[in-house]
MIVOVO-380212 format. One record per atom (N, C-alpha, C, O): z, x, y. Coordinates in pm, whole numbers, plus 32768, in hexadecimal, padded with zeros to 4 digits. Each point is the difference from the previous one (the first is absolute). Layout:
<pts>
ZXY...
</pts>
This chain:
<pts>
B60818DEE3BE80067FA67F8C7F7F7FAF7FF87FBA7FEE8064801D7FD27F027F7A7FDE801C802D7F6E802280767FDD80067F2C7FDB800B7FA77F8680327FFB7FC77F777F9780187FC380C37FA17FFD7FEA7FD17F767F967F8280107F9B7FE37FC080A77FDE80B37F8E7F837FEF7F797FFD800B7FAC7FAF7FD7804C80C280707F548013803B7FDF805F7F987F918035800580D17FF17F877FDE80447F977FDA7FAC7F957FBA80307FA780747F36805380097FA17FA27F597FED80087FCE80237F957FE17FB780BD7F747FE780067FAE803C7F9D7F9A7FD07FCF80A680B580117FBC80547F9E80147FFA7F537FE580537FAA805A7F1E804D80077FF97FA280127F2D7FEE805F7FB280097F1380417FDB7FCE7F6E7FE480667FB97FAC803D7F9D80287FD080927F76805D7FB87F9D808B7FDD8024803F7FA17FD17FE580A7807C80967FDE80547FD27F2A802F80237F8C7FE77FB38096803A7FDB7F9280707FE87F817F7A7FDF7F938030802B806D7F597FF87FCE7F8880727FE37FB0801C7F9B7FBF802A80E08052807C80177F8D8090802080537FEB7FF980798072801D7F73808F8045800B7FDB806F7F8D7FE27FE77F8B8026808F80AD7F9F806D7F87809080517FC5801D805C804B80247F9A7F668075804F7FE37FC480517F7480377FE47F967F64807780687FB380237F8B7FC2807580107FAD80287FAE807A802380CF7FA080688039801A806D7F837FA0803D7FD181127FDE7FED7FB180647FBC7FCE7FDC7F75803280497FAB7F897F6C802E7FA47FD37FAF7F7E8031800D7FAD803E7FBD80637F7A80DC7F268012800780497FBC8088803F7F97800B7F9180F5807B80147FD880947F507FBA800B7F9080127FD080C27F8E809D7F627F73800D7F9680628063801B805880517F5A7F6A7F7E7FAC806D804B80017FD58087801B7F9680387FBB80EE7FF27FF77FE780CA7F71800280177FA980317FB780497F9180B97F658012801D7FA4807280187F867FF47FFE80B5807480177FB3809D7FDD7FF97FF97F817F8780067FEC80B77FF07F9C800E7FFC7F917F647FA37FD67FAB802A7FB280517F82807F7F847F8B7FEF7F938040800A7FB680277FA5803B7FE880F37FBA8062804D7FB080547FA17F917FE47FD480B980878011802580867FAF7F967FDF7F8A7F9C80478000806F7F5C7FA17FCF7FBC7F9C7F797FDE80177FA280387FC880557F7A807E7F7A7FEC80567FAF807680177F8A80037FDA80A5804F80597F98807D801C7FF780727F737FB980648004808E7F7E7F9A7FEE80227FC17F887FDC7FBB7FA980537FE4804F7F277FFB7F947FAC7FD77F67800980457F967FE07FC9807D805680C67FA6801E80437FCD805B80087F858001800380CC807D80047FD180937FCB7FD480307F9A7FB580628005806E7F677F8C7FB97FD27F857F5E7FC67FF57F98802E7FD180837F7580637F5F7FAB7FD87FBD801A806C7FA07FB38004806280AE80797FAF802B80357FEF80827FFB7FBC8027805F806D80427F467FE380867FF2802F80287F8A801E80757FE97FEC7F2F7FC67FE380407F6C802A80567FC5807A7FEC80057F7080897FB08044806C7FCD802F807D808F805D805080037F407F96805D8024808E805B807B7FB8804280348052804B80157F2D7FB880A37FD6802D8052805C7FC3806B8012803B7F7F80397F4F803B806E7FDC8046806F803C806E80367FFD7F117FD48042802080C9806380307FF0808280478040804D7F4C7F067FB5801C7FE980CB806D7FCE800C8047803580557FEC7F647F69806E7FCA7FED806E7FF57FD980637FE780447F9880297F44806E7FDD7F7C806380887FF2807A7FF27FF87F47808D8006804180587FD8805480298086807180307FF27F637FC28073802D80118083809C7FA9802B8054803680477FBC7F4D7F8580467F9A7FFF801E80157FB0801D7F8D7FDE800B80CB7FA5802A80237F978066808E8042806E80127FCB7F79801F8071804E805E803680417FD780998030806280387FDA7F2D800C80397FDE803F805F7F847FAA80617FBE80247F6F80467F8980AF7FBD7FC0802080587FC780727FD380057F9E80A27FB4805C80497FEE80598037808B8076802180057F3F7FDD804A802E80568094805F7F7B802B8055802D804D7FB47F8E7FAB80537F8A801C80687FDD7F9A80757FED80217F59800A7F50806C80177FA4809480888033807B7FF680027F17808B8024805F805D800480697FF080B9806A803180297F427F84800880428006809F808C7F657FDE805C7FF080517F997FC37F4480597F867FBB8069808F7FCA806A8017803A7F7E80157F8B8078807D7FA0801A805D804A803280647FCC7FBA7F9C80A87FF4808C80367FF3806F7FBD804E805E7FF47F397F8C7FDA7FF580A77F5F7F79800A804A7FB27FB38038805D80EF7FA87F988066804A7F797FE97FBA7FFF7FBF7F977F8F8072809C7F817FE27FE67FD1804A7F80802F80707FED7F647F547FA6803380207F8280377FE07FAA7FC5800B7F9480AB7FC8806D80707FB67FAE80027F727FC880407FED7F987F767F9C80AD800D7FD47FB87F547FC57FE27F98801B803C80877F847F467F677FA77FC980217F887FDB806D7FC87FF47F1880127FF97FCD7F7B800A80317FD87F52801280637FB97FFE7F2B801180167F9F7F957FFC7F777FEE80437FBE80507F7E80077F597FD87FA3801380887F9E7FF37FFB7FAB8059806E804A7F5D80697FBD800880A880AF7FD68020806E7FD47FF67F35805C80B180677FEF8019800F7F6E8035806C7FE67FB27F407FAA801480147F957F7C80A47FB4800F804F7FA37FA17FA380A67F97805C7FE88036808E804D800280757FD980277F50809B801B80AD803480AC802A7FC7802B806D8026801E7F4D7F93806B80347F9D7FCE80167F8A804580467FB67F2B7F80800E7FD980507F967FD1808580168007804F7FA17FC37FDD80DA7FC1808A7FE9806D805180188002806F7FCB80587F6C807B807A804B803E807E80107F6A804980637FFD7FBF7F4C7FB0803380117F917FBD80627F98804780427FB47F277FC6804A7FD1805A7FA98007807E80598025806E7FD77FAE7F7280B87FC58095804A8092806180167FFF80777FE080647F5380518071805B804A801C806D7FAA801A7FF07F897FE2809280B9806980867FA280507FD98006802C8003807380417FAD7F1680707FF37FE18048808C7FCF7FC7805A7FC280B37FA38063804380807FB97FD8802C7F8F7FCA7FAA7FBA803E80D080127FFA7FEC7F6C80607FFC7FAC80658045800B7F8A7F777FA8808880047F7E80697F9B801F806F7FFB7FCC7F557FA280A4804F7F9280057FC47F797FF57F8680127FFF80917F877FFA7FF27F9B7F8F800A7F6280257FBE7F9D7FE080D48081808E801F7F7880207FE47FD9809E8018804680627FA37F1F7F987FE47FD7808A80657F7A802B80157FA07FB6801D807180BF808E7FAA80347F967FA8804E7F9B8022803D80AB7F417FA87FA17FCD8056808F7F708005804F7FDA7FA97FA0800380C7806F7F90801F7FDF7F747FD57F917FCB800880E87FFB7FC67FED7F847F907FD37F9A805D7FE87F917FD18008808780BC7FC07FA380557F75800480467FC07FC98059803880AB7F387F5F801980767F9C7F877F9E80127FB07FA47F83808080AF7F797F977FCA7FB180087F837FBF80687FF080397F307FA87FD1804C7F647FA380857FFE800B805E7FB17FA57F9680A97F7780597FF7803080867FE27FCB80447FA880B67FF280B1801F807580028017802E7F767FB0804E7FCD80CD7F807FE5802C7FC37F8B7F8880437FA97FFA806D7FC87FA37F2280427FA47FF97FA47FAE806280007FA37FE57FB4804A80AA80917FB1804F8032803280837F987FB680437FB980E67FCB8055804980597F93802A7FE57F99802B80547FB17FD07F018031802180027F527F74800E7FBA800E802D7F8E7F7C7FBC80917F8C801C7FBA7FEB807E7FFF7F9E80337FC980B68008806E7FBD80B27FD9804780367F7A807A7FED80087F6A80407FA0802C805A7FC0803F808080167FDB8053805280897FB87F5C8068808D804680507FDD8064804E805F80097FD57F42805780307FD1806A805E7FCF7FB67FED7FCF7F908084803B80AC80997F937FD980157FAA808980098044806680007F3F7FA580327FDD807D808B7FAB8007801D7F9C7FBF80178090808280877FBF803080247FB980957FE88034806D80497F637F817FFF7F8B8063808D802980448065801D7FC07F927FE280A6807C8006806480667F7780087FB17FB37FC980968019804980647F9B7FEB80217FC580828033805680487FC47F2E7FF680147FA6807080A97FFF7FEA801B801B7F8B80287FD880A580777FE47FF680167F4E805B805A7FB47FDC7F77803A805B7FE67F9C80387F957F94800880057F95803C7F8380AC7F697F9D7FB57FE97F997FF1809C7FAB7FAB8018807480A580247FC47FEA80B97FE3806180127F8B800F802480D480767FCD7FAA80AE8018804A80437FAC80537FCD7FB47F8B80CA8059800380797FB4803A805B806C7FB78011806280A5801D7F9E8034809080517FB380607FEF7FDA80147F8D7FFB803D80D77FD980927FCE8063806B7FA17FDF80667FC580A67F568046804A805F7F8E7FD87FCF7F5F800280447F9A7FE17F438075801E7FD07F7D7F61803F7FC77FEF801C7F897FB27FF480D27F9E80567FA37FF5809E800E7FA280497FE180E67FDA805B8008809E7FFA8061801A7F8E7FF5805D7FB1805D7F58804F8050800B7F9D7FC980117F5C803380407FA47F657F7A805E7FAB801E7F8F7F9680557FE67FA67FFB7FAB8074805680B07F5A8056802B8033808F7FB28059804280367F6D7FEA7F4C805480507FDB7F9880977FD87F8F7FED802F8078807C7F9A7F8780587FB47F897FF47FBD7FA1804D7FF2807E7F277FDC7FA17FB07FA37F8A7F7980657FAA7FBE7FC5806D803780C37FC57FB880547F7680598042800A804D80607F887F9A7F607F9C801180447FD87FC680AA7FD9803C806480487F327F817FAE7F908071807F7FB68038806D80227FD07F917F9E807180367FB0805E7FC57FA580287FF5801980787FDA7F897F757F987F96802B80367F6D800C80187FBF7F9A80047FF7811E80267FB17FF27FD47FB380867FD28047805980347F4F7FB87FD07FB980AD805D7FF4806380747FDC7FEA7F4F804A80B180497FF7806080497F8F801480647FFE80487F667F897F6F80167F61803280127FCC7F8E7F997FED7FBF80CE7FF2800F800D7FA37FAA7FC67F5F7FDE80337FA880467F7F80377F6A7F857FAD803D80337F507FBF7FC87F93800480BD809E7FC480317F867FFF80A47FE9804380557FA97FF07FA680B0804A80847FE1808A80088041806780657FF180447F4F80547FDE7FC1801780B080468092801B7FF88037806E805180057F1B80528086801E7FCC806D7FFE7FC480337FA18052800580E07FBB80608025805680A47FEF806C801E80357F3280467F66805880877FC67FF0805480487F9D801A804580C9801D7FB180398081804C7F8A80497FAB803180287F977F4E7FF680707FB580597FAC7FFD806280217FEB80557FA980267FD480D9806480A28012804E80277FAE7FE7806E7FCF80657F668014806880257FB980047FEE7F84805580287FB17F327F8880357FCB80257F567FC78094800E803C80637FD67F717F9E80577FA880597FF8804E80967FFA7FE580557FAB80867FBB80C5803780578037805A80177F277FE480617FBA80527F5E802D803B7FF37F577F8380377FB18018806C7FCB7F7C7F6A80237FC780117F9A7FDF80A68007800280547FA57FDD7FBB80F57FC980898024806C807D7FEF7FE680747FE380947F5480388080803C7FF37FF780397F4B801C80787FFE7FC97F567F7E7FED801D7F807FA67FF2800F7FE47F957FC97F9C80A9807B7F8980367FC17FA37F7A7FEA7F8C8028800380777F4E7FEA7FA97F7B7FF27FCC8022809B8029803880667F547F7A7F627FBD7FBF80657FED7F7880357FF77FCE7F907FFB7FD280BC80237FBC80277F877F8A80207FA880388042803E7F597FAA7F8D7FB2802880207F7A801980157FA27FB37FEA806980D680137F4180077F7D7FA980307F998037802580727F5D7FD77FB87F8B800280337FD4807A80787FF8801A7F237FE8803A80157FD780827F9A7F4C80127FDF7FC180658016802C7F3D7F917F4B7FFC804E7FE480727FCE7FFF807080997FEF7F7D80727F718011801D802580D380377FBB80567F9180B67FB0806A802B80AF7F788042803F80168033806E7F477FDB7F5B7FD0803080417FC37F9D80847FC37FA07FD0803D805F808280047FA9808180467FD180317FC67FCF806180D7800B7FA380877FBA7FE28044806E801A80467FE580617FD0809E7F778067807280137FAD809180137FC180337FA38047800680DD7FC4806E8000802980657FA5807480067FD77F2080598001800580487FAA7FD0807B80117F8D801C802080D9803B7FCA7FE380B580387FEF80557F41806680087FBB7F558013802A800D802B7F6D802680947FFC8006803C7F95800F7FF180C9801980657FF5809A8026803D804180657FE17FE97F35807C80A67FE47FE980327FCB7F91806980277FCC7F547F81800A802C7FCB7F68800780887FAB805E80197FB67F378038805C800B80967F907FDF7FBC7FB7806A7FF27FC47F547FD4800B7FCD7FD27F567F75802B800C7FB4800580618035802C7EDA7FC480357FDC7F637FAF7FF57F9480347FE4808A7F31803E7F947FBB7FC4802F7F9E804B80707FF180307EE77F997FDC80687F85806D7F6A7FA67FE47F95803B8011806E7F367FC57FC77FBB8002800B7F63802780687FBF7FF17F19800B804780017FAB80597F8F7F8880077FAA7FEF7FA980637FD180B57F6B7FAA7FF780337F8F809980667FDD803B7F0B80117FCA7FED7FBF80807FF97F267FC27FD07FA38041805C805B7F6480007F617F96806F7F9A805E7FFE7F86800D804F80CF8024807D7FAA80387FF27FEB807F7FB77FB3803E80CE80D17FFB7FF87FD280997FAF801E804F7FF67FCA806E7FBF80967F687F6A8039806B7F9F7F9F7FF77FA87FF4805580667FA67F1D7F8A7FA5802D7F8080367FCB7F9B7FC48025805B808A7F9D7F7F80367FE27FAB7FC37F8E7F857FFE7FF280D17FD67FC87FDB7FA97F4D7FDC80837FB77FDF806D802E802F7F6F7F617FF1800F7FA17FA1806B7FD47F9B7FF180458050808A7F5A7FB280758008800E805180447FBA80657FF7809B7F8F805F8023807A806F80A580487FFF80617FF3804B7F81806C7F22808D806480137FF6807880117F96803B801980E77FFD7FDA7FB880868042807180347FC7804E7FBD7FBB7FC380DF8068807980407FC87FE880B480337F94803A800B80E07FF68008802C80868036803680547FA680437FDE7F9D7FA180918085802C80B17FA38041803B804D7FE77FEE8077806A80597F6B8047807780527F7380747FE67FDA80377F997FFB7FCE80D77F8F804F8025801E80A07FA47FA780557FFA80B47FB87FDB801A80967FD87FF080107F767FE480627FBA80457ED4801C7FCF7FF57F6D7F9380157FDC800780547FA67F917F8F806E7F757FBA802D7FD780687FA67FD17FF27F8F8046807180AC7F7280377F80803180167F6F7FBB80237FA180C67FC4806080207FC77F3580297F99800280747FE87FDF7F3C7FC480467FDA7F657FD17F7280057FB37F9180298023809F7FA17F6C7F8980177F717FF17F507FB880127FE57F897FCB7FBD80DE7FDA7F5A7FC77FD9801C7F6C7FB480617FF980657F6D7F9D7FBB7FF47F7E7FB47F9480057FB97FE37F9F80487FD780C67F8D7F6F80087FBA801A80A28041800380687F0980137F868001804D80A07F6C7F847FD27FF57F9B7FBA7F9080D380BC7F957FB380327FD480698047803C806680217F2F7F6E7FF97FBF807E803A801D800D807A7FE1806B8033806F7F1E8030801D8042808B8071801D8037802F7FEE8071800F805F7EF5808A802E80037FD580A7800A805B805080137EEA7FF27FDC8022807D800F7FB3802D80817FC87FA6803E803080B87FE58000804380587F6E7FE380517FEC7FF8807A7FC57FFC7F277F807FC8804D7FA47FA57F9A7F9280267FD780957F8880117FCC7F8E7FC47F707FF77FF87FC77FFB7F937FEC800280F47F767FD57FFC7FA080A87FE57F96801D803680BA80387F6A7FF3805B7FA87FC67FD57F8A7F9F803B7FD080997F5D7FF87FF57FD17F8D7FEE805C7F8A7FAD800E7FA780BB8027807A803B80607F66803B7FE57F82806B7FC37FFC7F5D80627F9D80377FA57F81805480797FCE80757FE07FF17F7180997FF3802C80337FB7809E804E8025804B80347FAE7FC57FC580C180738061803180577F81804E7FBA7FA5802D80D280517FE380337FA98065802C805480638032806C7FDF7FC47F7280A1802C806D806C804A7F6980527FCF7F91801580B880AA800B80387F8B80197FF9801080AF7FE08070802780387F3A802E80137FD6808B8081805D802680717FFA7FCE7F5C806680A3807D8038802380967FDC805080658040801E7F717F417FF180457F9B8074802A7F8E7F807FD2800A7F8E80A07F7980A47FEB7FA67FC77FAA7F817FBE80267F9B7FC57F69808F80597F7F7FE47FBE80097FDA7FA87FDE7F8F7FDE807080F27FBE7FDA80097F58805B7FD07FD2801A80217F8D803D7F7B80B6802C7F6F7FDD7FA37F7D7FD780147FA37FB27F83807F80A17FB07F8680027FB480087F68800680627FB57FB17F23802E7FCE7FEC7FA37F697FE980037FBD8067800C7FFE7F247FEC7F707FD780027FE57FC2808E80597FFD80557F317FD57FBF7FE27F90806D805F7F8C804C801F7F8E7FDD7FF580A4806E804D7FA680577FDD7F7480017F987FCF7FD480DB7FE9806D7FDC7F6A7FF980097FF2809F806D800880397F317FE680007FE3804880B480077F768044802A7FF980747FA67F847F3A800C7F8C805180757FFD8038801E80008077804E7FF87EEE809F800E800680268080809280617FEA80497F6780647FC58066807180217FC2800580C5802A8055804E7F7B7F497FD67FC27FAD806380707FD5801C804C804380467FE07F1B7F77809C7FF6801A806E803B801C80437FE880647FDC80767F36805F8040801480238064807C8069800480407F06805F7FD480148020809C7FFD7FAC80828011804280667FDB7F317FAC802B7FB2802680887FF080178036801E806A800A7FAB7F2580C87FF980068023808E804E803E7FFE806B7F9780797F59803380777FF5800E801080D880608014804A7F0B7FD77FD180007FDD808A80527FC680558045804080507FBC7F2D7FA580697FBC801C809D80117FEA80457FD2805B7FEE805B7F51806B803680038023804C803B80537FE180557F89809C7FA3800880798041800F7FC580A38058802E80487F5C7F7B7FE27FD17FD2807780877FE28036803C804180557FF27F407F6080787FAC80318095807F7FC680727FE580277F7E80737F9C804680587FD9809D7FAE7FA080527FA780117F7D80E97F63806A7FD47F98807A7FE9805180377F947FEA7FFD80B6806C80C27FD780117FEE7FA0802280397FAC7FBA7F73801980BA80137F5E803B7FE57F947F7E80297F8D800A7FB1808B7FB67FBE7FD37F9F808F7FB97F93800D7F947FC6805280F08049806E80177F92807A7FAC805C804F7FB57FC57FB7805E80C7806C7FCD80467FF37F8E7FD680577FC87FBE7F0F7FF0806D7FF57F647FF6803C7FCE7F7C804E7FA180027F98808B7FA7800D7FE57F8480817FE77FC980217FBC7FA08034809E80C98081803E7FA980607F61807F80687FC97FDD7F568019809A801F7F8F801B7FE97F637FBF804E7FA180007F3280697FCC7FE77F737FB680597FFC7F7980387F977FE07FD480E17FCE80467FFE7FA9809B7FE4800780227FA17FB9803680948084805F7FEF807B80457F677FF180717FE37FDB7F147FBE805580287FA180417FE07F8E7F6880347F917FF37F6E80AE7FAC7FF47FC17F6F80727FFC7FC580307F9B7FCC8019810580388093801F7FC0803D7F6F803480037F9E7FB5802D806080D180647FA280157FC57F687FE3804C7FB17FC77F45802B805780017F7F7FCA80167FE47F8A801E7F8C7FE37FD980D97FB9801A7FE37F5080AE7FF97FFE80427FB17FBD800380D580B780727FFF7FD980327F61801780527FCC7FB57F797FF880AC803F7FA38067801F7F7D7F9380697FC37FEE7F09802C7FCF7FDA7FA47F8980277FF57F9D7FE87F9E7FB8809C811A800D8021801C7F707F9E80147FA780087FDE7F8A7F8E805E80AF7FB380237F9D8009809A7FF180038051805C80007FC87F1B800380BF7FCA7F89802080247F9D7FB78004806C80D0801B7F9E806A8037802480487FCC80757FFF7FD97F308069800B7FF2809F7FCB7FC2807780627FFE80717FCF7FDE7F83809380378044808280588039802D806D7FC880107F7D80C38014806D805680527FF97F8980837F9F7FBA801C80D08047801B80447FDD807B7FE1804A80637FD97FBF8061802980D77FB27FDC808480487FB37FF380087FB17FF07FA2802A800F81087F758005801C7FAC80757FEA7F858001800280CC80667FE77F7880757FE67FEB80187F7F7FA480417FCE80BA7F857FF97FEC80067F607F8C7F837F9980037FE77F877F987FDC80F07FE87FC67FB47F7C7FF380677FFB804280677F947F5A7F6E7F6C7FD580537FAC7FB87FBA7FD080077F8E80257F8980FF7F7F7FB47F857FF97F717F9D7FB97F9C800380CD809C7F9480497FAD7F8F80627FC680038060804C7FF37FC47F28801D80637FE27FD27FD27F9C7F437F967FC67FEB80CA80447FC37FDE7F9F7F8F80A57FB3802180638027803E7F767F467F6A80617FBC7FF47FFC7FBA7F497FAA7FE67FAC810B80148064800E7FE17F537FAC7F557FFA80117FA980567F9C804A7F367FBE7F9B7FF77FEF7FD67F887FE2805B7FB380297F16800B7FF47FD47F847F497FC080137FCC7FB88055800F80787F577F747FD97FE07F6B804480817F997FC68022808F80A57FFE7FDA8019808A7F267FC47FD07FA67FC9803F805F804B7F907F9D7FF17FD37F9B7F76806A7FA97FFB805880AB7FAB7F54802C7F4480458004801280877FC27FB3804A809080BE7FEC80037FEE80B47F7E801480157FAB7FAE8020804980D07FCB7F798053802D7F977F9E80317FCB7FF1806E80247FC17F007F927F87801C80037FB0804D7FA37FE0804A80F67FDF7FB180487F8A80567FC3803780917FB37FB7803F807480D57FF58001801C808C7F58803180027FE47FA6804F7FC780847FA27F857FDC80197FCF7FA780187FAD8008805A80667F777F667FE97F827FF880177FC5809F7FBD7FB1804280E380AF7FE580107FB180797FCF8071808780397FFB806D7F6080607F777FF4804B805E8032808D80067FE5804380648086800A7F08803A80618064800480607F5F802C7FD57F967F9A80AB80817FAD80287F84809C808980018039804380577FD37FAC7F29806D80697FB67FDC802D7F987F887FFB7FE780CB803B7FC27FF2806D7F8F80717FB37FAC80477FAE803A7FC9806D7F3B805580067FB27FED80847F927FA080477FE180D27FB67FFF803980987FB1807A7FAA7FAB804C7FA9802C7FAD80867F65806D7FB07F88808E7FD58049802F8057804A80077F4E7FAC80827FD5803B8004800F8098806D7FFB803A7F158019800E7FFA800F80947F9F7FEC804F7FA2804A7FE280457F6B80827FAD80208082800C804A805B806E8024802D7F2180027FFE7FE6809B804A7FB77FBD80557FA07FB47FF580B28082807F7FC27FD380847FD9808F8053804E805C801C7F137F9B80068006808080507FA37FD5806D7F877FFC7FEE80AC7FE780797FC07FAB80897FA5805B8023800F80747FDC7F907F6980697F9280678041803580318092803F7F9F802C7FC380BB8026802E800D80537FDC7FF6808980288045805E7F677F357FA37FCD7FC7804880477F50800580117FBE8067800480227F3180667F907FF980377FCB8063803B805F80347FDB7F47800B80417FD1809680C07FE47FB6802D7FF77F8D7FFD800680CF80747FCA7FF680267F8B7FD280647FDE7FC17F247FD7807080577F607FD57F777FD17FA27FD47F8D7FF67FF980EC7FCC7FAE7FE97F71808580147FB280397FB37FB37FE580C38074807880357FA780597FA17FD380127FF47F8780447FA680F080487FB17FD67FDF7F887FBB80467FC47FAF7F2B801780857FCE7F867F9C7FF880627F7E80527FD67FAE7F90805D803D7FCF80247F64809580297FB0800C7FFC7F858070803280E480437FF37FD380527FA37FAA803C801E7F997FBB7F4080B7803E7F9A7FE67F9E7FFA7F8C802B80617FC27F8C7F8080097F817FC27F90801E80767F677FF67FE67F88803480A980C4800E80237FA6809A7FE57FB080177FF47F888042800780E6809E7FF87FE780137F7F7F85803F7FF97F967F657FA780B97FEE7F937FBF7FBB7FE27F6780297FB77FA57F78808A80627FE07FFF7F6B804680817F9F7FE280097F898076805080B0805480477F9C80667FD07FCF8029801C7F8F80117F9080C5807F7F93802B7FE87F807F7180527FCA7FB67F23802C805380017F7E7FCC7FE0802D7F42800B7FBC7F9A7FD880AA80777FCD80117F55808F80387FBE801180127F878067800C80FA8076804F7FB8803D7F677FA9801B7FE87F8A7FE67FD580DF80487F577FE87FAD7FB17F9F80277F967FD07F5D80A380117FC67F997F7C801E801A7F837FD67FB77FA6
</pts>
């Protein structure tokens, strides 16, 4: 088991805050700093050749780290500058069936997804139904998965109540009638290990913004390697083909690997960072990562129960990581209120979202508990 406390050092801002915000934006660690720094340095001391000596080199050791995070084979996956970008190429690029139309996507997943298939033309999309407002069964989106279902596209983690999908068993439905299958992994990549090829899904996207700590510009995303060579992006860049520093105008020859996902020039300061988190994680390893988590969360559940405050949280510990939210009038007002006093959260309409870092001490946990109990407590009664 790791060494959380002697893990806490690696992250300055702890020592500042009660951090319940990791999956927002996980606080940087000092490799992360580091990381940044030499970026800045490799830069202004070698100029354009940081390219060949540097950049592109460290450009392929974060994919090799992206793919050793997914356990997906070499090849498979690429680089993107945010998750909303690598569901745009993956919405235009995927061989969808032909002659089918409609994409299933769960009334709880995250807008982006949403917003990726109603802007297309020819696409019908249909929203899956919460029955509880907290999760989605894998029946309730097989049940709808019918001749007319191209896609399946939905997140492992529910990013406003911590519920974690049976995406096996999506996948295993969609594949069962012929759909293909693509989930979104933002919300669980560092927090819940991830095998993409036990999952069986056709598509899988991610980013190092949260719990890896990486910030921001650093996503990434996976192919079923068999797809790969009918994946056809309608939005590309020259180092999506096969040999770029070709500089071919007239013919496109696409990347035989997941490459020809990628688009233009990388953002390399960003992706400095990001193999940073990607490092460190891997290091302290996702399950320990997920146990801790699934304990701090755990012990959040019961202080809300203890207090009468509503939650939208599975109870089941394996059914959930990371998230707890609580019912809140004006969450907005807390948010601020509890910064003010030290202890940094999220709000989401009618709720606060608490997602502790999993470096957090115990009796951060409980102070930040009381401050928060307290200012949810106090805006219900005004």
């Amino acid at each position: 088991m790791s060494d959380w406390e002697a893990l806490r050092n690696e992250f300055p801002l702890l020592d500042r805050y009660v951090y319940f915000n990791a999956c927002s934006l996980g606080p940087l660690p000092l490799r992360g700093k580091a990381a940044l720094a030499k970026y800045a340095q490799d830069w202004d001391e070698q100029g354009t050749p940081a390219w060949f000596t540097t950049w592109l080199p460290l450009l392929e050791r974060y994919r090799e780290k992206v793919g050793e995070l997914l356990n997906a084979p070499a090849g498979s996956t690429a680089i993107a500058p945010s998750v909303s970008v690598a569901l745009t190429t993956l919405a235009s690029g995927l061989p969808l069936p032909p002659g089918r139309h409609t994409v299933l996507i769960g009334e709880l997943d995250f807008p982006t997804i949403g917003h990726q298939f109603l802007s297309r033309p020819g696409l019908e999309v249909e929203f899956v139904p919460s029955e509880d407002g907290m999760t989605i069964s894998p029946e309730a989106f097989a049940e709808r998965i019918d001749s007319r279902t191209a896609l399946v596209a939905t997140t492992h983690l529910f990013y406003t109540t911590g519920y974690l999908q049976d995406v096996r068993a999506i996948a295993d439905a969609a594949h069962a009638a012929g759909a293909l299958c693509l989930i979104d992994g933002y919300q669980t990549c560092g927090c819940v290990p991830i095998d993409v090829a036990a999952m069986d899904c056709d598509a899988f996207t991610g980013g190092c913004l949260k719990w890896v700590s990486g910030g921001p510009g650093n996503a990434f995303l996976y192919v079923r390697p068999s797809l790969i060579p009918q994946v056809r992006p309608q939005g590309t860049g020259w180092f999506a083909t096969r040999d770029p520093f070709s500089f071919t105008l007239r013919e496109l020859t696409w990347a035989d690997d997941a490459r020809r996902l990628e688009t233009g020039t990388w953002a390399v300061g960003c992706n400095y960072a990001g193999l940073a988190g990607l490092e460190l994680v891997l290091e302290v390893g996702v399950a320990n990562i997920q146990e801790r988590l699934r304990d701090l969360t755990g012990r959040i559940l019961e202080r809300c129960d203890e207090a009468g405050v509503k939650t939208f949280t599975p109870r089941e510990r394996s059914r959930r990581c990371g998230i707890v939210t609580l019912e809140c009038d004006r969450p907005e007002e807390v948010e601020a209120s509890l910064h003010a006093e030290g202890v940094i959260v999220d709000s989401r309409p009618g709720r606060v979202r608490l997602s502790p870092h999993w470096c957090v001490t115990e009796e951060e946990l409980e102070r930040g508990m009381d401050l928060v109990l307290q200012e949810v407590q106090s805006v219900s009664r005004s």
